[in-house]
C-alpha positions as CSV (number, residue, x, y, z in Angstrom):
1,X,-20.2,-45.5,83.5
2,X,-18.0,-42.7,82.0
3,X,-17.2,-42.9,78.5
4,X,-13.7,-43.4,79.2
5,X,-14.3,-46.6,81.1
6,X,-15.6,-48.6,77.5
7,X,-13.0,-50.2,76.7
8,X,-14.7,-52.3,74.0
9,X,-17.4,-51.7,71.2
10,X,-18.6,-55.2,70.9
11,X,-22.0,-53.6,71.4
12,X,-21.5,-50.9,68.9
13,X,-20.3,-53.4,66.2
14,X,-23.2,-55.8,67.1
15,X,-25.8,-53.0,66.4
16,X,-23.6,-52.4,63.2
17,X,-24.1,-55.6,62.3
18,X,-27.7,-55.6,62.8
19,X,-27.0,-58.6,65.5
20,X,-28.4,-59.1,69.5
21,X,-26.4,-60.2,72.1
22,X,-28.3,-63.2,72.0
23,X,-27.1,-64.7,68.6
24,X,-23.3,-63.9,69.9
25,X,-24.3,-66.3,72.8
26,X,-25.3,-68.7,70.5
27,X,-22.5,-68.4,68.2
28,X,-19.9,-68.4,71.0
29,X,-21.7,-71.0,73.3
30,X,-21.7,-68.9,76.3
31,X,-24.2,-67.0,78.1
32,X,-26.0,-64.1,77.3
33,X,-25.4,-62.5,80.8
34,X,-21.7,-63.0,79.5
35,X,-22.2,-61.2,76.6
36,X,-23.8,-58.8,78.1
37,X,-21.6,-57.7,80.4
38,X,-18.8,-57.1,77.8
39,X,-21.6,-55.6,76.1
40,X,-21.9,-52.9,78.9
41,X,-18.2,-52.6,79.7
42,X,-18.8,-54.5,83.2
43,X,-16.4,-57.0,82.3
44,X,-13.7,-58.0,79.6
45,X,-13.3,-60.9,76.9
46,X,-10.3,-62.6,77.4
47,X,-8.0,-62.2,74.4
48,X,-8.8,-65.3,72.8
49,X,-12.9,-64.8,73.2
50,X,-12.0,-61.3,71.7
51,X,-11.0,-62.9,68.4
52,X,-13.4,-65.4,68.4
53,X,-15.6,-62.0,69.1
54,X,-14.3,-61.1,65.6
55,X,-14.4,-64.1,63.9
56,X,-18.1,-64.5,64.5
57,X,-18.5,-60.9,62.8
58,X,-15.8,-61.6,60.3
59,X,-14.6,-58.1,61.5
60,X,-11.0,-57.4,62.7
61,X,-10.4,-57.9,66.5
62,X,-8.8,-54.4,66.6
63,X,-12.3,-52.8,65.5
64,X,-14.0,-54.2,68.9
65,X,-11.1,-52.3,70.9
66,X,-11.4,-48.6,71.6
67,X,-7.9,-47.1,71.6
């Protein structure tokens, strides 16, 4: 995937946050495929799961969005 196709940095603020993909699942109760696949770009967060996203990592949601 292109660089201009990552839409989010859910991945890049997890590593940030010393986190896996693994305790978002947990924290979120979804999957870890789910994560995952935001992870990679291959699919979206709603909006809501975007600030629950943030919540979790008591970051803004506008720092998981790349503009």
């Amino acid at each position: 995937m292109s660089a201009s196709s990552n839409y989010n940095r859910i991945k890049q603020v997890l590593v940030e946050n010393n986190k896996s993909n693994k305790w978002l699942a947990e924290k979120l109760k979804m999957s870890e495929t789910t994560v995952s696949n935001w992870c990679t770009n291959n699919r979206q967060p709603s909006l809501p799961t975007l600030f629950k996203i943030a919540s979790a990592l008591e970051i803004s949601p506008k720092n998981l969005i790349n503009a």
